[in-house]
C-alpha positions, -999 to +999 in steps of 0.1 A: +000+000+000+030+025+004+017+042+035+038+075+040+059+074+072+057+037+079+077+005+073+058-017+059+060-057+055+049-077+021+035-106+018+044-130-019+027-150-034+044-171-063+019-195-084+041-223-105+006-240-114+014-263-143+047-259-144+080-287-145+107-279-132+121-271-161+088-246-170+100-227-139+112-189-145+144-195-120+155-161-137+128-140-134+119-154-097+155-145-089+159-115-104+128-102-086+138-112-054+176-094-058+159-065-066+134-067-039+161-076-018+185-045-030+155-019-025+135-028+001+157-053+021+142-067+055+104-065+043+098-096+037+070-110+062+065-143+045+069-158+012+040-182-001+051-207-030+020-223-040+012-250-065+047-267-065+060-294-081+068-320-060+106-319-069+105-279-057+089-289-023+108-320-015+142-303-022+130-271-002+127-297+025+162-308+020+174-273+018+155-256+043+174-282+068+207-261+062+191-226+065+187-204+092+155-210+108+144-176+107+145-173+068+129-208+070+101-198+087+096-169+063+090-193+030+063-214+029+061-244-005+028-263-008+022-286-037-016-270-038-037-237-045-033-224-011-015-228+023-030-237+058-011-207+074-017-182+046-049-165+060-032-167+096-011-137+074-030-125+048-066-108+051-086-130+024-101-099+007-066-094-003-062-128-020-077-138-052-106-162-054-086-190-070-057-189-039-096-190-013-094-154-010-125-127-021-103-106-044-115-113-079-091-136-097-069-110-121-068-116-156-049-084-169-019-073-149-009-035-151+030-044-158+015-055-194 
């Protein structure tokens, strides 16, 4: 929301519905995230991966073992639409319909 005159905490969604692993953007996912990192470092509240394949979310379990728990507990991979703890963070009327939200599901996007 970009409230003037306070820090503020985001919340990410990424969707890799119907995707291999070798469909997955590793570039663009990483290039978003250095850049997010670079210009608004330590705002990162949690980080949803939904819709997985299972290759992603078994070796984010094998991965995750050698992490600090902190960033751990940030990132969150299901192999479905949503996650049990997402509305525990989120509001649902700022989630889309197809994540169980009340947002209407997007179809245009205005970075097109």
């Amino acid at each position: 929301m970009f409230i003037p005159g306070q820090v503020e905490n985001w919340t990410i969604i990424y969707d890799l519905g119907g995707m291999g692993i070798s469909d997955i953007p590793i570039s663009a996912i990483k290039g978003s995230t250095q850049k997010m990192s670079q210009n608004y470092g330590g705002r990162l509240y949690k980080m949803f991966v939904v819709n997985a394949p299972g290759t992603i979310y078994f070796t984010w379990k094998m991965v995750s073992a050698f992490l600090d728990p902190v960033t751990v507990e940030k990132i969150k991979i299901s192999k479905t639409n949503t996650d049990k703890t997402m509305f525990d963070n989120i509001d649902p009327s700022q989630v889309e319909q197809k994540y169980g939200g009340k947002q209407p599901n997007r179809v245009s996007y205005w970075y097109f």
